[in-house]
N, C-alpha and C positions, 0 to 999 in steps of 0.2 A: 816431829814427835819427840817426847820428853820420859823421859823414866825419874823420878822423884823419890830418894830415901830420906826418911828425916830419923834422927839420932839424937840423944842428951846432946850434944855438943856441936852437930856439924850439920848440914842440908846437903847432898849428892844430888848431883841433876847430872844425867846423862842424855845427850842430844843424837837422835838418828832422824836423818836426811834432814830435811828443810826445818830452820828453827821460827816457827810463826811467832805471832805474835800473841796469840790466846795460851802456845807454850811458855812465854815470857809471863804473861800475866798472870798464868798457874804459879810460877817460881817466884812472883812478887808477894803475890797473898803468902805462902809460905813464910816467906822470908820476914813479911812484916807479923805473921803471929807468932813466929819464935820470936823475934825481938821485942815484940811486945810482953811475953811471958819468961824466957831467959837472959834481954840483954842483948849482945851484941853477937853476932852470927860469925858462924865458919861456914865456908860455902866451897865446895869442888864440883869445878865444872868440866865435865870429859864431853871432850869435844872430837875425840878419833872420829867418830863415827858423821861429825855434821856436814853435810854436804853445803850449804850456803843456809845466809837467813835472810828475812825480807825486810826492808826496807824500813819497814813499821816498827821493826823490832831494834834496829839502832836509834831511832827517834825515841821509842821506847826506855830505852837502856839508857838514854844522856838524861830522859827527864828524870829518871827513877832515882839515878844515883847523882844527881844533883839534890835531889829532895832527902833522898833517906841516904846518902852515901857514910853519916856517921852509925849506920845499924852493923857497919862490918867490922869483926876485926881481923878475919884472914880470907884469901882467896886465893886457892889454889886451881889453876885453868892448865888443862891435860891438854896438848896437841903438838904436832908436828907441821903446822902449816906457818910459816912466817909473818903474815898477812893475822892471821887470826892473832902471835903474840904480839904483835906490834899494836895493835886494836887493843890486848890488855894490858901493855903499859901506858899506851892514850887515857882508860879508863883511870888507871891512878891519880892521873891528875884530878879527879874530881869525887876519891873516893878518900875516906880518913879509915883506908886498912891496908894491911900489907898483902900484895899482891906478887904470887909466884907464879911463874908458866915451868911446867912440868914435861918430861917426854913417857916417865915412867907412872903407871897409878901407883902403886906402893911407896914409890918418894914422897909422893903428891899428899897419901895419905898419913902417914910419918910427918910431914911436915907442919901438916895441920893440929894433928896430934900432943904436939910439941912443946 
């Protein structure tokens, strides 16, 4: 399950227990109408709370940000599981934005900010 804020400037997605893949494809639509109507997205991903995602949703996530990977220009991903930031420096490779892993939200959000 997914909680979604969108702002002038940024998209929030908050992830509790299992992150499907119809939760991903709610956060892609988003992500492609702000870029479509302001440009290039800031996106914070808080991840404390995700228990695992399914399979669907990293096939998902390679094809998305291969295809639309220049709609970013920051990304801030909240967690404390190693596994989870090592998954978002892999993503950099195939994303044209600067990508932070965060331990604290108020850093996360500050640095987006910025």
């Amino acid at each position: 399950m997914i909680t979604i804020e969108e702002t002038e400037n940024l998209i929030s997605i908050a992830v509790f227990g299992e992150f499907t893949l119809a939760d991903y494809q709610e956060f892609e639509d988003k992500v492609l109408r702000k870029a479509g109507r302001d440009g290039k997205v800031n996106v914070l991903f808080d991840w404390r709370d995700m228990l695992n995602y399914t399979i669907d949703v990293a096939w998902e996530d390679i094809k998305f940000v291969r295809e639309h990977g220049s709609e970013f220009n920051r990304i801030a991903i909240i967690t404390e599981n190693q596994w989870r930031a090592w998954a978002a420096w892999v993503s950099n490779l195939f994303v044209d934005a600067d990508i932070r892993v965060f331990r604290d939200y108020a850093e996360a959000k500050t640095w987006l900010e910025g």
